[in-house]
C-alpha positions as CSV (number, residue, x, y, z in Angstrom):
1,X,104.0,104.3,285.2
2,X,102.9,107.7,285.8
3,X,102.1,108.8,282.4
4,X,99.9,105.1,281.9
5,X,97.7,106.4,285.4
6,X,97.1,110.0,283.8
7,X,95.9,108.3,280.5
8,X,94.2,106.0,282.4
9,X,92.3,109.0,284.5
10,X,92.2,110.9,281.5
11,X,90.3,108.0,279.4
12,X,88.1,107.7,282.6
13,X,87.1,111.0,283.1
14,X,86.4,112.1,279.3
15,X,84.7,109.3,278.4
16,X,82.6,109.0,281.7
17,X,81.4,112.8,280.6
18,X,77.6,112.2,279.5
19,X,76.6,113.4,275.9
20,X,73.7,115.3,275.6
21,X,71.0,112.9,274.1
22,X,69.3,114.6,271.2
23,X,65.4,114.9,271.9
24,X,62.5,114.8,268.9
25,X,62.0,118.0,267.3
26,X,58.6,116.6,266.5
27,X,56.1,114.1,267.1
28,X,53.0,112.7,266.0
29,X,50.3,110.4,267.0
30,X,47.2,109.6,264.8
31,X,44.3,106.6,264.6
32,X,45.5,104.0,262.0
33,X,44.4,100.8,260.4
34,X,47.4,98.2,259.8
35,X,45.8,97.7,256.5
36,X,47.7,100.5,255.1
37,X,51.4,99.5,256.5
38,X,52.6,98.6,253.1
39,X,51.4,101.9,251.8
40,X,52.9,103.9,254.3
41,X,55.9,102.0,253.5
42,X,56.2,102.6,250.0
43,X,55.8,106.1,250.8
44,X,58.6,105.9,253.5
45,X,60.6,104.4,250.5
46,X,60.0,107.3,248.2
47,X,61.0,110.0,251.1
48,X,64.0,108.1,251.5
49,X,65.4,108.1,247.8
50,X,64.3,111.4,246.9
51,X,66.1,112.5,250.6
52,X,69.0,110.5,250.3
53,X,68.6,108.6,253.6
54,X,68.9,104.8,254.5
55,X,65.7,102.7,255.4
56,X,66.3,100.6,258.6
57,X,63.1,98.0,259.0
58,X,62.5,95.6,261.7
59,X,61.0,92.2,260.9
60,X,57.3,92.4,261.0
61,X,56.7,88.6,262.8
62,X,58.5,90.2,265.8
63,X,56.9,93.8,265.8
64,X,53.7,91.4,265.5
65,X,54.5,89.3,268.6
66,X,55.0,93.0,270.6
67,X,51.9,94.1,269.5
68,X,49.9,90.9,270.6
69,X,49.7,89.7,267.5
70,X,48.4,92.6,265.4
71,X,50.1,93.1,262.7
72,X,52.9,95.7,263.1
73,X,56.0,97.3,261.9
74,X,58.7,99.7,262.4
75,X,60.6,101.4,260.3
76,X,63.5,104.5,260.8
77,X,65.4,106.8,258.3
78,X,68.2,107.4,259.0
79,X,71.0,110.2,257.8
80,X,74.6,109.1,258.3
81,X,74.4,106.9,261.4
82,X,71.6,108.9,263.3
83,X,67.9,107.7,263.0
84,X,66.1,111.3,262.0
85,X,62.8,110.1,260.7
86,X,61.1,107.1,262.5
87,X,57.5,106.0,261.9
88,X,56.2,102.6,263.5
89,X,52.8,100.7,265.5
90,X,54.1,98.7,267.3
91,X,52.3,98.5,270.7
92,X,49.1,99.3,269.8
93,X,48.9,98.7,266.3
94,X,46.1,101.1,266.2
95,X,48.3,104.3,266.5
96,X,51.1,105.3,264.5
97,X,53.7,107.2,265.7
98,X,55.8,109.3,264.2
99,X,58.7,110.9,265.5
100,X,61.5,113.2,264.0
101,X,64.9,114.2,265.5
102,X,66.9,116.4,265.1
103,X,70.8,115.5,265.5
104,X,72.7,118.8,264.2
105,X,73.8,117.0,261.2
106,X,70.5,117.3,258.8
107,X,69.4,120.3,257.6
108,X,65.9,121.4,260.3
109,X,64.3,123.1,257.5
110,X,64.8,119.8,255.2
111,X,63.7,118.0,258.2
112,X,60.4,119.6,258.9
113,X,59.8,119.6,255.6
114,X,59.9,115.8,255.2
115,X,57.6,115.2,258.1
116,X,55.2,117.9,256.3
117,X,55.0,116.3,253.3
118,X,54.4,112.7,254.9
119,X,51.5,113.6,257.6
120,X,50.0,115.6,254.2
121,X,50.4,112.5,252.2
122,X,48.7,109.9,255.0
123,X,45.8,112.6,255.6
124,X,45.1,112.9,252.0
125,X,45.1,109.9,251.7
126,X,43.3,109.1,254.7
127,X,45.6,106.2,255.3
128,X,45.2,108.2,259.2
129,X,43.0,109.5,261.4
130,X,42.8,112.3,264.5
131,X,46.7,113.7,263.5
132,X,48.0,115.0,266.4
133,X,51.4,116.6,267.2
134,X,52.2,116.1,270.7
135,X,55.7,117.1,270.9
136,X,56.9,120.5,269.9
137,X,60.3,121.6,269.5
């Protein structure tokens, strides 16, 4: 009986520890016109197969209905089971957001240069305006 209450205090204390929560490494904010989501989703498909990392979408009708209407979408890379790279409108479909975590697990120069390459990409192709970084590491 003894030896199940220590386990039992054991489980309870270890596991009531809080984690650290990771924080973004980097984010980014920038004017956009949701005429260009499926571009800057094809392009978030390329990242992802030349990087290696799994494409997580939510359905547009319900990024829509949070967004009043306007059409929206939200989409995350992620590497192993953490969600490194995500890129979305939702809320004001006007802005896009960008935001890019770093977990410990991906390499941060790998990482930073993903993110490099794909606010280069939506500025030359002025698929965005006003690019702003707002969070730095």
């Amino acid at each position: 009986m003894t030896k199940l209450l220590y386990l039992i205090l054991c489980l309870f204390l270890f596991g009531c520890v809080p984690k650290s929560e990771p924080k973004p490494h980097m984010m980014y904010r920038a004017d956009f016109e949701a005429l260009n989501i499926e571009r800057v989703e094809n392009h978030i498909d390329t990242l992802a197969g030349k990087n290696e990392l799994r494409i997580f979408r939510k359905e547009r009708e319900s990024m829509e209905f949070l967004s009043n209407g306007s059409p929206a979408f939200f989409t995350a890379l992620y590497y192993k089971e953490n969600p490194i790279f995500v890129v979305t409108n939702v809320g004001t479909s006007s802005t896009l957001s960008i935001s890019i975590t770093d977990y410990g697990d991906f390499p941060i120069a790998r990482l930073e240069n993903l993110a490099s390459s794909f606010n280069t990409y939506l500025v030359n192709e002025s698929l965005v305006k006003n690019l702003q970084q707002y969070i730095e590491k």
